[in-house]
N, C-alpha and C positions, 0 to 999 in steps of 0.2 A: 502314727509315726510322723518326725519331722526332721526334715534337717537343713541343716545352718550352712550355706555354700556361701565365699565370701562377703561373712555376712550378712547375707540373707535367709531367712527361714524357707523353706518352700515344702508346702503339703504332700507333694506327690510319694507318690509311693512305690518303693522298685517293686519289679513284678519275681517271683521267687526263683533262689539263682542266680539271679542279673548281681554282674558284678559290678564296682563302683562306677571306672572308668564308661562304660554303657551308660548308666544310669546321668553321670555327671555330661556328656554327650545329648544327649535325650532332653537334659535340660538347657542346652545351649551356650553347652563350654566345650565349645571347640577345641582349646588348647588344652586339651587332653587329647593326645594321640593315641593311634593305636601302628604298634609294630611290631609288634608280636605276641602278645596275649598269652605269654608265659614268664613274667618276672623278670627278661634277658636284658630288654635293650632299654627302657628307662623314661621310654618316650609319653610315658602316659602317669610321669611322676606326678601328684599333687601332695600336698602339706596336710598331715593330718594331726591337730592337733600339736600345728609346729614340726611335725617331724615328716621329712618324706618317707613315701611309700611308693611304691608301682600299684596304680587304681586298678591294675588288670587282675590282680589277685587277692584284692579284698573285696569280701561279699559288701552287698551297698546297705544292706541293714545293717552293719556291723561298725558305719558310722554315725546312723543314729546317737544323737547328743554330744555329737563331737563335731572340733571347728574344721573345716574343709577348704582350703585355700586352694583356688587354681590359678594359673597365671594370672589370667585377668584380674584378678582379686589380689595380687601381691603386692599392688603398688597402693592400694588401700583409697584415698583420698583422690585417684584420679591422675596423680602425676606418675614420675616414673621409678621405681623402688631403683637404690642405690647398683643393686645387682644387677638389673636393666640397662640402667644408666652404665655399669660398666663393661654388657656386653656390645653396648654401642658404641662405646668409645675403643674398645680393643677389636673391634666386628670380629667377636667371638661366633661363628655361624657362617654356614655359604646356603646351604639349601636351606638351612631352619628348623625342619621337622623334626629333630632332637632339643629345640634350642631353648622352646617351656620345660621339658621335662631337666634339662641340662641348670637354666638359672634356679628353679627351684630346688632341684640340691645344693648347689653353690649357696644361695641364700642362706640354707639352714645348718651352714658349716662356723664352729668353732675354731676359735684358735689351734686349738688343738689338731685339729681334724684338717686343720691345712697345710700340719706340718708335712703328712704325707699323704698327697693328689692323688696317689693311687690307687689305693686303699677307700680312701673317701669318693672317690667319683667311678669304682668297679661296678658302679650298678645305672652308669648313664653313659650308653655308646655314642657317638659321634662316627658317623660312615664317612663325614664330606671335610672336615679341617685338617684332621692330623694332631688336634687339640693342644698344638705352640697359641693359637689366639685364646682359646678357651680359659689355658694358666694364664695369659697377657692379661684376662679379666678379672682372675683373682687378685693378679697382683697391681691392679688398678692403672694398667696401661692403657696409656694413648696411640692408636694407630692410625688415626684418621686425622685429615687435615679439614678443620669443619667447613671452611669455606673458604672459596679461591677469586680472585675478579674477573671478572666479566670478560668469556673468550678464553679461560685461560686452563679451562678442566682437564685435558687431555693429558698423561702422562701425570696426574696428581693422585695421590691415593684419597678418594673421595669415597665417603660410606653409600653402602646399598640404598634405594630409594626406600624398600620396604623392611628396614631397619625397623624403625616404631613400632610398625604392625607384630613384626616378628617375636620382637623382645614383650610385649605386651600382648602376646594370642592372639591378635586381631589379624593377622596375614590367613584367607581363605588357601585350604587346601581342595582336595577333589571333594572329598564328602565333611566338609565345613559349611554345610546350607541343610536345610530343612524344605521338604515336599511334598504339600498333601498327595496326598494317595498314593504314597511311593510302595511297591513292591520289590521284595527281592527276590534276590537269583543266588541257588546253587547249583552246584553240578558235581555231578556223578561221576569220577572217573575211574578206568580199567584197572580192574585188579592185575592182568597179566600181562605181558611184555609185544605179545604179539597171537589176536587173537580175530576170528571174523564174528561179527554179532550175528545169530543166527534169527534169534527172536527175543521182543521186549515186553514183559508184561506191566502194564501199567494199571492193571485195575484197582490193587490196593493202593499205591500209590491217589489214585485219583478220589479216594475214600477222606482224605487226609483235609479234615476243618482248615478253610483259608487257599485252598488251594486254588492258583489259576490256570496254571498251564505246565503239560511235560512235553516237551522238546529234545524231541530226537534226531537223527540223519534225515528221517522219513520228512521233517517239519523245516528240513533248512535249505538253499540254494544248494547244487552241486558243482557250482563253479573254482576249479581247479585255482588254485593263489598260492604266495606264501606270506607266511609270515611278518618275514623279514619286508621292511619300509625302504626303498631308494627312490631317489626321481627317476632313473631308469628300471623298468621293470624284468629287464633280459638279464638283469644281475643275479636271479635267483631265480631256484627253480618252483614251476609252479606242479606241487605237489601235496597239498594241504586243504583239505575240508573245512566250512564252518564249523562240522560233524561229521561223522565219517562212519560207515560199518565198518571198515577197518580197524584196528587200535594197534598201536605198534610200538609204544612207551607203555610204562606202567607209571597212571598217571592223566593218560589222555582224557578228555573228556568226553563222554557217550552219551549224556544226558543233561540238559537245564529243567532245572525245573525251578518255576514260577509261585512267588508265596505272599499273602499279607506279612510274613514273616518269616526272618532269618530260621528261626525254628523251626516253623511248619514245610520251610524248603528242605532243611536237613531231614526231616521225619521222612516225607515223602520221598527222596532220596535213598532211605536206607530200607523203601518199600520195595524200591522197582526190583523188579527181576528179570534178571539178562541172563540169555543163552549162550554162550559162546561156544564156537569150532575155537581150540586152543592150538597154534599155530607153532612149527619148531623157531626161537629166538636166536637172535645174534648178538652178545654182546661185546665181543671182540671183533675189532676194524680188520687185524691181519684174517682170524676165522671170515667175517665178512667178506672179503673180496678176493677170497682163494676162489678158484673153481669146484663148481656143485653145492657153493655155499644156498640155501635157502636166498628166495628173493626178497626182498621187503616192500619195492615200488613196480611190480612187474609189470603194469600195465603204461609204465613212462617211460616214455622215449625223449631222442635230443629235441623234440617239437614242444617239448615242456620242458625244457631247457636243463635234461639230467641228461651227462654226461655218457651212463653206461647204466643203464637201469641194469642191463644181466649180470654185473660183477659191482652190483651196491655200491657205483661210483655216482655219489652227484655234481663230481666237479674233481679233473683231472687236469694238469699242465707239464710240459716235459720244454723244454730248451737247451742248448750252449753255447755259446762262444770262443773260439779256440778250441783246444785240446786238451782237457783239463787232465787225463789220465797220464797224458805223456808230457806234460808239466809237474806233473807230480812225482813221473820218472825220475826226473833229472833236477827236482829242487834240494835244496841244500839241506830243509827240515821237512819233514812233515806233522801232522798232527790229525789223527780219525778218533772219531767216539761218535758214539749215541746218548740222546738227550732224550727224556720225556717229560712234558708240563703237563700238570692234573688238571682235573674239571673243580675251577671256584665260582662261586656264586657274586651275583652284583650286590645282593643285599642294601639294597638301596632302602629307607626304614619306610618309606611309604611303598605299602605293596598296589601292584597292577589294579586297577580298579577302574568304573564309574560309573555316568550318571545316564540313562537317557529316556529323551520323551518327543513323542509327537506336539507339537505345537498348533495352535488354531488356525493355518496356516495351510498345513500338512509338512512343516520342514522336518524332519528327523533330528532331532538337539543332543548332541553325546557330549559332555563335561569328563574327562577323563585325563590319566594321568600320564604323559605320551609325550615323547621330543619330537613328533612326527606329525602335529594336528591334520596339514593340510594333504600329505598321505597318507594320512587316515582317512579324509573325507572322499578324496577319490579312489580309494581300495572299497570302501564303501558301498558308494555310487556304483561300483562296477559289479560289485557281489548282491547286489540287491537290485539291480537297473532302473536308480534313479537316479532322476537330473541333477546334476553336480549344484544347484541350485536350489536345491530340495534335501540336502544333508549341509549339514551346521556339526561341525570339530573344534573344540576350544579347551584351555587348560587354564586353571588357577593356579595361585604355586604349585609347584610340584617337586615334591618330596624325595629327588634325587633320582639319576638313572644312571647311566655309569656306562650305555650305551643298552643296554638291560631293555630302554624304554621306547626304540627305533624299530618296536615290532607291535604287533596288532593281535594280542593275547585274549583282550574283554571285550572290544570293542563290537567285533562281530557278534558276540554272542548280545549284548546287550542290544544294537538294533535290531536283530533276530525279534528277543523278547517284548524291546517297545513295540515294534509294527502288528506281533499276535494277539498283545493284550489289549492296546493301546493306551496302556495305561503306564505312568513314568514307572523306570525300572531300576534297578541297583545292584553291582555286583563289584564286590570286595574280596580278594582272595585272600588267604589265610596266610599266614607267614609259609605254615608247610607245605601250600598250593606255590607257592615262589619256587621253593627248591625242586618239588617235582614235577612241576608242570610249564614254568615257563623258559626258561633258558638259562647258558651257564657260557662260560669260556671252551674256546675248543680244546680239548686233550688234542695233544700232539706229539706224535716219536719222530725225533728231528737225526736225522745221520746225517753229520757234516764232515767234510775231509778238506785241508787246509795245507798249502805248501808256500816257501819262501825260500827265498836265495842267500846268499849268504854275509848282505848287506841289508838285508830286513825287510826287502820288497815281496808284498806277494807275489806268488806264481799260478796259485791256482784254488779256489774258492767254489767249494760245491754243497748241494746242499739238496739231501732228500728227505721229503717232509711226507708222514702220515696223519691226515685229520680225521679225528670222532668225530662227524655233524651232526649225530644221533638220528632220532627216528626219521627228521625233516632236515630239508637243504637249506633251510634260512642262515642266509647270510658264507653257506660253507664255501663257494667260489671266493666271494672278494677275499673274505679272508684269508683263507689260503695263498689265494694270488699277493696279498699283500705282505703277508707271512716271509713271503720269497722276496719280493721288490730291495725295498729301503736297507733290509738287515747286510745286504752285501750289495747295494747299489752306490752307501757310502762309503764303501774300498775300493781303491784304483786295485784293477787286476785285470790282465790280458785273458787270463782262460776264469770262464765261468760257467756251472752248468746247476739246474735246478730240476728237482724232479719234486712233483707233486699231486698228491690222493687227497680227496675229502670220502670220507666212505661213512655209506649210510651205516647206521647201527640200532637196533630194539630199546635202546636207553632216553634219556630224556634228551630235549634238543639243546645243541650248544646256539649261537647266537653271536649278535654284536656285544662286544666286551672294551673297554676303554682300554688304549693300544692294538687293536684291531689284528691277533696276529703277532705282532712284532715280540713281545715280551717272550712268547714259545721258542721264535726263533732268535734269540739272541741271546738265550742261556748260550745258545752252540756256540754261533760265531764268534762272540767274547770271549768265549773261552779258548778257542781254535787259537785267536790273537792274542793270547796271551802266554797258550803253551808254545808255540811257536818262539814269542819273547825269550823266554825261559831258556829255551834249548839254543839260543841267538846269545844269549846272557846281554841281552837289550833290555830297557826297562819298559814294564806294559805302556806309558805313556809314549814316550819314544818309538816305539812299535808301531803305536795309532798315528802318530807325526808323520812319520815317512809314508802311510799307507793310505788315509782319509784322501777325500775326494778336496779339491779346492776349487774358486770360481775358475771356471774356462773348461773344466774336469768334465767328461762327460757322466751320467747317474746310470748307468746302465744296469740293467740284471734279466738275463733270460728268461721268456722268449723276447723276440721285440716287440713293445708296445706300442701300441697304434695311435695311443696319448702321448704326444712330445710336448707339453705343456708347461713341463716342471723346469722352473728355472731359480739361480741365486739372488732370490731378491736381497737377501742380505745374508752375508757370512760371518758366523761367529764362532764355528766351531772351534778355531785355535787359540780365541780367548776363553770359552767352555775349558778346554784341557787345561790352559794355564791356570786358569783359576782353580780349577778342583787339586791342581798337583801341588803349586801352589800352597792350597789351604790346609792339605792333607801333611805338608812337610812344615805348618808353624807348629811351634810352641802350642801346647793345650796340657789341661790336666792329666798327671801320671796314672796310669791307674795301681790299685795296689791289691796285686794278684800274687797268686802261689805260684808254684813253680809248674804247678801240674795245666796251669793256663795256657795257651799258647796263642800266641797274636798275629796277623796279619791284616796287609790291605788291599785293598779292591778297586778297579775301576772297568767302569764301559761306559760307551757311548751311543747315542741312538739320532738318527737320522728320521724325519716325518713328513710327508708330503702333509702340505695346509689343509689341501679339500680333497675330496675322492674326486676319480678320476671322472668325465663323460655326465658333466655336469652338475652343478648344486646350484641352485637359482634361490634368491632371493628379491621381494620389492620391500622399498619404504615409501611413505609419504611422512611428509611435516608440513605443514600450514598455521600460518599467525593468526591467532587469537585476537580477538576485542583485548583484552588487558594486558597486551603484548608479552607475553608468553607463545608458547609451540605446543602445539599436538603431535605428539611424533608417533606413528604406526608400522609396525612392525611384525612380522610372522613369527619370529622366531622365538623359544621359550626359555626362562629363568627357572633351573632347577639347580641352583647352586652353583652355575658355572658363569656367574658372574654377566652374562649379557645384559641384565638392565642397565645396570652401572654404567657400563661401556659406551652404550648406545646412546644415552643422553652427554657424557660426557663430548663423544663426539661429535653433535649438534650443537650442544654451546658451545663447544670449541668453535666452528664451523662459521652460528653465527652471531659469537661474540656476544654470550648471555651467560647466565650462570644454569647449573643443573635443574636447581629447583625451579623455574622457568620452563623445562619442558616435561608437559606433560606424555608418558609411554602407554599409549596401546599395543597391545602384545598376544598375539598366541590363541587366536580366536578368526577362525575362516571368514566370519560375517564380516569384519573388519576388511577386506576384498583383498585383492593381488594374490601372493601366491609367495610362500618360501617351504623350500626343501625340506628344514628340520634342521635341529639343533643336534647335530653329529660332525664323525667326521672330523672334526676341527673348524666347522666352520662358522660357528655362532658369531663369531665377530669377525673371521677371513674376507666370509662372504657377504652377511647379513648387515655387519658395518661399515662395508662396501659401498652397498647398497644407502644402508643413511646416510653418510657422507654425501656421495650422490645426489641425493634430495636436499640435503642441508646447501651442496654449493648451488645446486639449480632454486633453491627459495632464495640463499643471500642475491643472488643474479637479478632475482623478481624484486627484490625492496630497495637493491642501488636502482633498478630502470625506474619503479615508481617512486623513488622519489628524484632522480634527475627529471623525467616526467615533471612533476611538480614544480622544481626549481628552473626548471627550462634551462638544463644544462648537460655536459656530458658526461656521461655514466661511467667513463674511463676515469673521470674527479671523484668518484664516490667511494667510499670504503665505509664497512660494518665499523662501527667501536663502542663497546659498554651500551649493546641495550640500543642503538640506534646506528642510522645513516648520515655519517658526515661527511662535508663536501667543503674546503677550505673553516672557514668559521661559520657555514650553514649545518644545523643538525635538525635530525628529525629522527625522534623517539619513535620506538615499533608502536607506541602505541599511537602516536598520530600518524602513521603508517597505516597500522586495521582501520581508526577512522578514516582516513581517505580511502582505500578500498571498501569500504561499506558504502560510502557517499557514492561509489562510482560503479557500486554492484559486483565488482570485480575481487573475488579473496584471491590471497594471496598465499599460495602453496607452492611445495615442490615434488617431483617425485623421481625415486631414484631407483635402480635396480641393479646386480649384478649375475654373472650367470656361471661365478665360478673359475675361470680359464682368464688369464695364466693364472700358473697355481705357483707357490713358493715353499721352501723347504725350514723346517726348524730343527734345531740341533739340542741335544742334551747329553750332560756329563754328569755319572753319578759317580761319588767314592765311599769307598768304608774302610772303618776300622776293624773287625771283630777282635773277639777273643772266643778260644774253643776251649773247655775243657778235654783234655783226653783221655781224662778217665769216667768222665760220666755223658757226654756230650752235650753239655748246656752251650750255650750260643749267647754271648751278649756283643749289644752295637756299642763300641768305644767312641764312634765318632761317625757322622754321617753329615756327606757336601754334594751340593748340586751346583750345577752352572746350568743356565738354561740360554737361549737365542731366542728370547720375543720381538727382536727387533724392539721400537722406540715401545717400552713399557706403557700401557696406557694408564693401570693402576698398578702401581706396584704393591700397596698392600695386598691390594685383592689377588696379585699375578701370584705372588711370593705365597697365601693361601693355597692357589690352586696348586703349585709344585709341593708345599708342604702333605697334602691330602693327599694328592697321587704318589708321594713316596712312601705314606702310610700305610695306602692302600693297597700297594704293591708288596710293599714289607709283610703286612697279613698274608697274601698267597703266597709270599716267601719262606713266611716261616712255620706257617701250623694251617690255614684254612686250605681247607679240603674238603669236596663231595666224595663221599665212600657211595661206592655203586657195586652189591654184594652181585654173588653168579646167577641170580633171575634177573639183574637189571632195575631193581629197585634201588632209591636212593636210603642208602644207610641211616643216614645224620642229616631229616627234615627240618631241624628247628638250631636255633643260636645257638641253645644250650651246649649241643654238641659239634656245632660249626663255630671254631674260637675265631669270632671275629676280634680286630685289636681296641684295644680299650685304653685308656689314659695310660696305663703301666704299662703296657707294650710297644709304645713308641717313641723312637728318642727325636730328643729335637735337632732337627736337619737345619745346617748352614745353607744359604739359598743367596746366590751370586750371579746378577744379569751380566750377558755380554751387553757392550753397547756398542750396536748395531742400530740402521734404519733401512725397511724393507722398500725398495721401492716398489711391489704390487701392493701391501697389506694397505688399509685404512688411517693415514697420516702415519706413516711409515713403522704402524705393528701386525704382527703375525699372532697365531693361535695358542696356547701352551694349557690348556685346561686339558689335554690327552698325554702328552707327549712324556710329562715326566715319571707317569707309572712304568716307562717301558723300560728301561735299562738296570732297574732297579734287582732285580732276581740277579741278574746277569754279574752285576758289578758283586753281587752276595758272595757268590757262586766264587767270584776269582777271589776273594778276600779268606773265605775258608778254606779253598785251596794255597793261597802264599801261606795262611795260618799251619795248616796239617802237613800241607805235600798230598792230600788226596783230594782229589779230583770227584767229586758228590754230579751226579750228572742227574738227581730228579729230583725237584724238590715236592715239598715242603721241606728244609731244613731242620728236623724236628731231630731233637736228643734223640729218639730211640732210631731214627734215620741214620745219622752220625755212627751214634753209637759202635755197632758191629765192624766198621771200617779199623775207626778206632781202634779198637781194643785190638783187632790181628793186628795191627803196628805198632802198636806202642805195649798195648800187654796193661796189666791190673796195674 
């Protein structure tokens, strides 16, 4: 056998079985991904003979004598194929990890085949654009501005640094390297929901050719942790094993075991033999925390920081403000319902994974796929008792999280298996280990009751929230407590009162989710605000006018917070409203519907604290270079949220040099200092804080050295184009390094922020729909955002991040769902049957800054890579209400959802 990979012949030979995408991998073509290894998502496209396929489902002998193009190979001669070339000019991509598999269908499209994008591109998902850049690339737009003067980056939409790499495969992902004597890792986990191991037999198992090691509870630390990653540790509960005899998900893991190979781990795997005591299960929150419900954490108390271990609470809040009951007595309207948000998955295409290995050294080296490096290294450190000095946490690109990746899923288990074996280790979870094993958004049943006067002001604003935080407490306090904060902290109102449960359950764990909380609670309250409207005969806009919080307003929401932190670094909410109302009442295409259509439209608003509360810390350093360029160093990570970009821009801007001038270290412990993680909102809140920081404290170093030099005063010195000038005296950075070399003395800066004060960002989403009433289809007529970034740093790139997160949100809007049947298994583990949105599923969203400038944020911008997924359900939610007159209070909005309402109102 031989075959022809761009180009090239190569003798090897797949082993039998092995499908392309492996084999083409193995031979050191990275840009074949893998993301799910079932035909769905497109990531592991290559050209076969000119035509794309998914490599994940064609056998690799089956190319044999045929041509095999992979990314790397499409530009042929070395430079960059036109299709390349135009997704860098449109920066078609924010994470990337779609973005080979994306140009190489694009490439092999026809006239024809472009007439309709939907159709044509149903076999290459996109989790991170929203795919408005992706058509910009077909249709050969320019969205970047290639280069701007010296000092003047900030607020330009400048392309991603790893642009090149991306569009051409060369961008490392987690398992984009090759390593002698790497073994893998699989694991074993519980068939049943809730059960105790009683005994494990490994001997067959241990029979299994290649085998190194099996790994059980018996084999791992017992020290109590969770999951969930904050700089504060008292944010969650510690409730959670490396391994556990316990199992309490269906799904958990009971076993690693250790292979020369992927294979040989699976075999050995389906050797072991486990005993279980089978335990009665809990799969409902209210069954959970009634009295004499079975326990799931009995042996945790508040000292491990769960709430009510005997009533399956791990995180309870109760408050009010006024009188909310007897405000409600006496308001002019009211409005009560209940609301329920389902469990969606982050579906981020690169799943949880990585790498690790002792070094000659003894450092512990983990390469993995994680927002959280540096707590990862000290969760670590602490589960294993080494010196924080002695573990090494670093990422490559990384293939999207969505908050998904602010938790520590692989990481334990792989330094578990480096320190047993000693030998480098590997674990890659399957796309169906994602849905069942690592985390999801919290389900939440939200009862809110809502009163106003009879000039439209609220009266009374209440709000009792039920959270699913499944088997573990990761992450179910903050979120919860954040659930309640913002959603009615932006409504001026005298009485307020919040009641709040996170209760344990036998299902899989929920987690950090992008909007934190918010999006569950603001199906209610937007809606509460708008029935209220209604029964007022006020318009929803005008409703939010009167009632939004304004600067001097206090944020308030019960209990009281011990953080007073949050202030108006810049308001724009009532340019957000104008604009969306605005945009929603021009002129635009009619649509040309039947009668049986019916139309309506929609808005909410959402309110975001920048940073989480009780700290986010971040350092930088930057230091001048011999060739006067910058090293800029940085903790925090690029997974499509745009912080490379950011970060450099704001040091040339700083000091007065062009992008490509500084160089970015990023996202690797060994690199020193310390930053929180790329959550939260604070990748650039905090982190570019932090660079700024460093960038003013280095320009400060190169006016003193060179008035130093010129024996003059450094009040005369200002940065411009690339040097230090002082009347008609200049002096280039690079005879700047010269002189601090000559004098032994480099020239750095370093910066840090720790978080506090925090600021608020604002977002307004609208829509158009259209319902059918007799069948319940759902289409978006029209869809507008206004967002408050404060001063825009990039606006292509911001205008990306709003578009994604309205996509992204639109998908749990309208069809994705985890089905979790009555044993607490997840129904729908793979794509196929979890409809993520695809090019035809997304309309293009208008996207409209306030202009605003924040005085906390990083040369006066704030965060928006979170914020616009949250109001997105909400605003749904009121638009097929204006459309029907019914009030749909859980989504997914799915035609067979609608449907039954329908039809008792209106009839066949």
């Amino acid at each position: 056998m031989s075959f022809e990979v761009n180009g090239t012949t190569f003798p090897q030979e797949p082993r039998a079985g092995q499908c392309l995408r492996t084999f083409l991998r193995e031979l050191g073509h990275f840009g074949v991904k893998k993301g799910c290894d079932a035909g769905d998502c497109g990531a592991c496209t290559v050209l076969l003979d000119g035509e794309p396929v998914h490599s994940c489902l064609i056998p690799a002998f089956r190319a044999e004598g045929r041509a095999v193009t992979t990314i790397e190979g499409l530009d042929g001669d070395g430079g960059a194929h036109p299709m390349q070339q135009a997704f860098l000019d449109a920066q078609g991509f924010q994470c990337g990890f779609c973005t080979a598999g994306m140009i190489l269908t694009c490439a092999s499209l026809n006239q024809a085949q472009r007439t309709d994008l939907g159709v044509a591109l149903k076999g290459n998902i996109c989790r991170c654009t929203g795919y408005r850049a992706i058509e910009d690339a077909l249709l050969g737009k320019t969205n970047i501005e290639e280069s701007v003067e010296a000092g003047a980056a900030f607020g330009r939409s400048l392309p991603a640094p790893a642009g090149p790499d991306v569009v051409r495969g060369k961008a490392r992902y987690t398992f984009d390297t090759q390593i002698d004597g790497l073994l893998h890792i699989k694991l074993l986990r519980s068939p049943h929901a809730y059960a105790r191991i009683v005994a494990i037999d490994k001997s067959e198992a241990l029979g299994v050719p290649g085998l190194h090691a099996v790994l059980t509870h018996e084999d791992a630390p017992t020290t109590l942790m969770s999951t969930a990653r904050h700089e504060k540790d008292w944010m969650d509960p510690e409730d959670t094993r490396v391994l556990d005899e316990i199992v309490r998900f269906i799904g958990q893991k009971v076993a690693a075991v250790v292979a020369d190979s992927e294979a040989a781990a699976e075999d050995a795997c389906r050797r072991l033999k486990i005993d279980y005591e089978v335990l009665p299960a809990l799969i409902d929150p209210e069954i959970a925390m009634a009295p004499g419900a079975p326990i799931i954490h009995p042996d945790r108390t508040t000292a491990n920081r769960v709430a009510d271990a005997q009533r399956n609470l791990a995180a309870e809040t109760h408050g009010e403000f006024g009188d909310v009951a007897a405000a409600l007595a006496t308001s002019a309207v009211t409005f009560e319902g209940t609301f329920h948000s389902h469990r969606v998955q982050h579906a981020a295409l690169e799943t949880h994974g990585g790498l690790a290995w002792l070094d000659a050294s003894g450092v512990l080296n983990v390469r993995t796929s994680t927002q959280v490096p540096f707590l990862t290294r000290r969760a670590l450190s602490d589960i294993f008792e080494l010196p924080m000095d002695k573990v090494r946490v670093f990422c490559e690109r990384v293939g999207g999280g969505f908050g998904g990746k602010q938790e520590m899923f692989v990481e334990d288990i792989l330094a578990l298996a480096a320190r047993k074996t000693g030998r480098p280790v590997k674990l890659e979870l399957t796309r169906e280990e994602q849905f069942i094993a690592t985390s999801t958004r919290h389900p939440m049943r939200v009862h809110v009751k809502a009163g106003a006067d009879a000039d439209g002001k609220l009266t009374a604003l209440q709000l009792d929230v039920l959270s699913n935080t499944g088997a573990y407490g990761n992450h179910a306090g903050p979120v919860m407590f954040h659930s309640l904060a913002e959603s009615i902290s932006v409504y001026n109102c005298p009485n307020k009162r919040v009641d709040g449960c996170a209760v344990y359950t036998n299902t899989v764990p929920a987690g950090a989710f992008r909007g934190y909380g918010l999006p569950q609670t603001l199906i209610a309250v937007e809606a509460a605000i708008d029935e209220l409207a209604k029964q007022l005969g006020i318009s929803p806009y005008e409703m939010r006018r009167r009632n939004v919080v304004k600067p001097g307003d206090p944020m308030v929401s019960p209990p009281p917070s011990e953080f007073q932190d949050v202030f108006y670094g810049s308001y724009g909410l009532d340019q957000c409203l104008d604009l969306v109302e605005r945009a929603m009442q021009a002129d635009g295409p009619q649509p040309d519907l039947s009668p049986e259509w019916l139309i309506g439209d929609g808005v909410a608003l959402t309110m975001i604290d920048t940073v989480p509360p009780a700290g986010h810390l971040a350092d930088a350093t930057v230091a001048l270079n011999e060739d006067g360029g910058f090293d800029l160093t940085v903790g925090t990570v690029e997974f499509g949220n745009g912080t490379s970009t950011v970060h450099r821009q704001i040091a040339a801007t700083t000091l007065a040099t062009t992008v490509d001038r500084i160089r970015l270290l990023q996202s690797d412990t060994a690199h020193g200092g310390h930053d929180t993680g790329a959550y939260g909102s604070a990748g650039m809140f905090v982190a570019g804080k932090a660079t700024h920081a460093a960038a003013v404290q280095l320009a400060t170093e190169l006016k003193a050295a060179a008035a130093g030099a010129w024996l003059c005063d450094v009040g005369s010195c200002t940065l411009e184009s690339e040097a230090v000038v002082s009347g008609v005296r200049r002096m280039s950075f690079v005879e700047l390094a010269k002189l601090a070399r000559e004098r032994g003395q480099p020239l750095a800066g370093a910066g840090n922020s720790g978080g506090t004060p925090r600021s608020v960002g604002f977002n307004v989403q609208g829509f158009r729909v259209a319902v059918n009433k007799g069948t319940g289809e759902l289409r978006i007529l029209r869809s507008v955002h206004a967002a408050d970034a404060g001063v825009v740093a990039n606006p292509m790139q911001c205008r990306g991040q709003v578009e994604g997160g309205v996509a992204q949100a639109l998908g749990a809007a309208l069809y994705e769902e985890m089905v979790i049947d009555a044993d607490g298994r997840v129904a729908n583990p793979k794509f196929r049957d979890y409809h993520l949105p695809s090019f035809a599923d997304v309309p293009r969203t208008e996207v409209f800054f306030a202009e605003t400038s924040d005085t906390i944020g990083p040369l006066g911008a704030k965060s928006m890579s979170e914020s616009p997924y949250n109001p997105v359900a909400a605003a749904l939610g009121n638009a097929i209400a204006d459309a029907t007159g019914i009030r749909f209070t859980a989504p997914p909005f799915k035609p067979d959802r609608l449907f039954p309402a329908l039809h008792e109102k209106f009839g066949n």
